[in-house]
N, C-alpha and C positions, 0 to 999 in steps of 0.2 A: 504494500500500500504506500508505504514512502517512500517506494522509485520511483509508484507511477506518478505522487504526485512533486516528486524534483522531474521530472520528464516531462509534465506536463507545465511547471514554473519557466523549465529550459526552454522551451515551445513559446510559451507566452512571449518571454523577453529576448529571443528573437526573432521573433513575429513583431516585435513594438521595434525594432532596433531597423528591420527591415523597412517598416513602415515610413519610419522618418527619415532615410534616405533616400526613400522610391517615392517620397511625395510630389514632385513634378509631374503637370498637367500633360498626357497625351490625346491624340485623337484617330477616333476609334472610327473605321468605317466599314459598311458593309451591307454591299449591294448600294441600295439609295439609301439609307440609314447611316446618318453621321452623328458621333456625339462625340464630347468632349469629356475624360473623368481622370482621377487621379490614378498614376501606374500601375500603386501598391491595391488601387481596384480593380481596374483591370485584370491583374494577373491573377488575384483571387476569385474573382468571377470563373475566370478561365481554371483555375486549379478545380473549383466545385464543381464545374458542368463537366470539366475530366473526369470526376469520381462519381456523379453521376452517373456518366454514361458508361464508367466501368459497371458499376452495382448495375443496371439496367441489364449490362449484357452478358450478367452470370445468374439474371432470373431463370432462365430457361434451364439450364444446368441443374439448380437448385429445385424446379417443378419436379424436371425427372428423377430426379436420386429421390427425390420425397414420396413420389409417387413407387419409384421402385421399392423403397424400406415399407411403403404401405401394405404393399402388395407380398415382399417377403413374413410380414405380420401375419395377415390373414392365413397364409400357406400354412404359418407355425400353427394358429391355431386351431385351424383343420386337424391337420395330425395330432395323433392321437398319444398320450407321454410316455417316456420315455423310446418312442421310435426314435431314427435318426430325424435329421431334418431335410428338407426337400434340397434336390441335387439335380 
């Protein structure tokens, strides 16, 4: 518990250390859509739609093994105890 939370102080302070040196205005464009924001926003915007679109594209994965452990459940409790288990 007190790793993770010096791990998570380390994170803090440099996240805040980052921040006030990435605070210079860029401009952001895309497609016809332009805006103007601060860097250190930017590039967190862009880190979170990153891990988003990670977690997004390991739903599918996560349905099947779920649905697979579903399906090895019911198998077990069909059979009847101490048989083996299904193969």
């Amino acid at each position: 518990m007190r790793f993770t939370f010096v791990l998570a102080l380390v994170i803090v302070v440099l996240t805040a250390f980052f921040s006030l040196q990435n605070a210079q205005t860029v401009r952001v464009a895309f497609f016809a859509w332009e805006r103007e924001a601060s860097l250190v926003l930017v590039l967190l915007v862009t880190f979170a739609a990153g891990v988003l679109a990670g977690w997004l594209a390991t739903i599918p994965s996560v349905w099947r093994r779920s649905r697979t452990i579903g399906q090895f459940r019911r198998e077990m409790r069909k059979s009847p105890p101490g048989s083996p288990g299904p193969h």
